[in-house]
N, C-alpha and C positions, 0 to 999 in steps of 0.2 A: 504494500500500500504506500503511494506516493503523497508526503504531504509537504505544501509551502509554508511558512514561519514567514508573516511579516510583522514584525515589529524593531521598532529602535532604540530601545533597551538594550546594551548587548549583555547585561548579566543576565537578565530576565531570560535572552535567547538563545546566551549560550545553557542557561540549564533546561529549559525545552528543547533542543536539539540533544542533549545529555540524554535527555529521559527520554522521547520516543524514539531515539535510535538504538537505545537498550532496550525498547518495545520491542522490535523489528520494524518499524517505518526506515522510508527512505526520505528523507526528509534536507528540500532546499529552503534559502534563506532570503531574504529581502530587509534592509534595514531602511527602508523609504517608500513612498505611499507611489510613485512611479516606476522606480527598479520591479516591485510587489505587483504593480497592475502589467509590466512587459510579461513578465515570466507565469505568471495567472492568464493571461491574454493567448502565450504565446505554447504554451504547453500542456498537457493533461495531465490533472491533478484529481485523488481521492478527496480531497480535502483542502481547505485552506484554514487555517489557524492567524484571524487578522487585528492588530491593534489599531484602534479606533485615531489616536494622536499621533500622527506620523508625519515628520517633516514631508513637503512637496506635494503629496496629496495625502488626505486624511482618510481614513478606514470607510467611513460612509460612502465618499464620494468614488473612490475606489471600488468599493462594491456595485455601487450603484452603474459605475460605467464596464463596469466586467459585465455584468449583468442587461444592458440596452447597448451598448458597443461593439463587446465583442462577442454577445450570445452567449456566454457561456454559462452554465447552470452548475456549477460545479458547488457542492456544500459548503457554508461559508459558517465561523464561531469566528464573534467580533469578542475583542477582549477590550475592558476598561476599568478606568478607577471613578467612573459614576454611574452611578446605577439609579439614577431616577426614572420616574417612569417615562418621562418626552424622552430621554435619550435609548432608554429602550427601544421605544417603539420608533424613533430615527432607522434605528440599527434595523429595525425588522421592514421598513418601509425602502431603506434602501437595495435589500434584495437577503439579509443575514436569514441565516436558518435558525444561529444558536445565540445565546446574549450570557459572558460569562463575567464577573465581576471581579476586579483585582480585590487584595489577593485572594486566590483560589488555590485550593490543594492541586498536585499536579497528576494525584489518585483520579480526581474529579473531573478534570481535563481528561485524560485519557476513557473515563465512563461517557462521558459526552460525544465524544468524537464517535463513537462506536455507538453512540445512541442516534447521531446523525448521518453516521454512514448507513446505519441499517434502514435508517430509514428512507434516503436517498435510493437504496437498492430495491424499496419497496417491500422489505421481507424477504426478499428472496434467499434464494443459496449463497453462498458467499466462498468462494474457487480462489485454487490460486492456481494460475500458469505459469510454469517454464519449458518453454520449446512442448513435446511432447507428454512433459510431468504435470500431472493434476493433482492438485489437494481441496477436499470439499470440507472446508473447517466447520459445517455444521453436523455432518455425519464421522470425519474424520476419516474419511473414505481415501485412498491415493491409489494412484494407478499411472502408468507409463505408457504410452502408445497402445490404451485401451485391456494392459494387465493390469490387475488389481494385485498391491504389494501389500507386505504386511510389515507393518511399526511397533516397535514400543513408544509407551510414551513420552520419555526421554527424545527417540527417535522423531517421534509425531513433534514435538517442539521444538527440536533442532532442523528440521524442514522448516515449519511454518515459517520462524525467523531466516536462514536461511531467503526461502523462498521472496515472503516480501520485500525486502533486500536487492533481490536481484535486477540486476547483474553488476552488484556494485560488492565490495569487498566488506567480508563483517567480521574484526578482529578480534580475537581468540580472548581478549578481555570481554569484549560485549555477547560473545557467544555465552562464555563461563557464569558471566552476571544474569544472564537471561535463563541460564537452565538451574542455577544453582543459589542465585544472589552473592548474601556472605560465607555461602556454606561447601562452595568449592572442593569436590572429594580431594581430588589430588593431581599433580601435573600431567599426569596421562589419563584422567577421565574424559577429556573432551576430545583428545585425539582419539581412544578407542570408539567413543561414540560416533563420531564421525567415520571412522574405519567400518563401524558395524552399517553404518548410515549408506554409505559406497559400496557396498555389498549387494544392498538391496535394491538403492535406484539405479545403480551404472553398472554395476557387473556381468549381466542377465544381456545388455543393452550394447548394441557395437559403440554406442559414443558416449563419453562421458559428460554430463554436466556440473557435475561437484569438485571443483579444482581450488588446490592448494595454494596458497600466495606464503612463499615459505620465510617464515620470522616474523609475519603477520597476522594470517588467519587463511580465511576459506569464503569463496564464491561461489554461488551458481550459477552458471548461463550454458549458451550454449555454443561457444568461444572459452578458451583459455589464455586470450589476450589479453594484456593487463590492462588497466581501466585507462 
């Protein structure tokens, strides 16, 4: 899942980019209400995570021209430190789905966004692809060019991250925090899981998608060219 960060706080951003890329988001950056509208304009995003006070253009007006400009319906959480009711309802008149108030836990942020995407997807199923790898996170279903594999769960959330990630690299600290937090078994758990992980989706398979960036960590795509 791809998401944009705009805001121009850089502590604030930099620990939102901390925390959903230790989620498994793939997640770009914008510190300006124009930088934030080119890259929302000009790319496809799961999500936008947008602050309202931003030099050059401000989060409303931003949204608002994403939104009658460049078409794009892409799910919008405006972030701010007023929370009266006119500036709510600004935020939802200019095109916002979500209205979240500074400060906010960052638990609460990530329940939200997953309360906005699902709703964006209409309830549906919610897939993830790479090349010919499927994962159906509501059944936890995976299959490869129409076999269906079998996971542990360890296995099962070493993909999902993995997977939304891709095809970008997710180092071996963010992997370990995502499967373990502070309770890391030991320095070859994550390579054996991973080992057990390439087993099952690439070995069976003429081409591998799980490839090593070594001193780093592990990608998946469907290239083993470095980013």
């Amino acid at each position: 899942m791809r998401i944009l960060l705009v805001e121009d706080n850089r502590d604030i951003l930099a620990n939102l980019v901390d925390y959903l890329e230790l989620k498994g988001y793939a997640v770009d950056c914008a510190q300006d209400g124009l930088s934030g509208l080119h890259l929302a304009a000009s790319n496809d995003y799961d999500l936008i995570v947008l602050d309202v006070m931003l030099p050059g253009l401000d989060g409303y007006s931003l949204c608002q021209r994403l939104r009658e400009e460049a078409r794009k319906d892409t799910p919008v959480i405006m972030l701010t430190a007023r929370d009266a009711l006119d500036d709510r309802l600004q935020g939802f008149r200019s095109g916002a789905d979500d209205y979240l108030v500074k400060p906010f836990a960052l638990s609460e942020l990530a329940a939200r966004i997953d309360a906005v995407t699902r709703r964006a997807l209409g309830g549906g199923r919610r897939e993830l692809k790479v090349a010919d790898l499927a994962y159906d996170l509501d059944t936890l279903e995976v299959s490869r060019a129409g076999k269906p594999l079998r996971l542990n769960p360890i296995g099962l959330k070493l993909l999902a991250v993995l997977m939304q990630k891709s095809p970008h690299l997710v180092r071996r600290e963010a992997l370990e925090d995502a499967l373990w937090g502070d309770d890391c078994p030991d320095s070859d758990s994550l390579r054996s899981h991973v080992h057990q992980l390439r087993q099952v989706i690439d070995k069976p398979f003429g081409r591998p998608l799980l490839h090593t960036v070594h001193g780093l960590g592990y990608r998946l795509a469907e290239s083993d060219d470095a980013e």
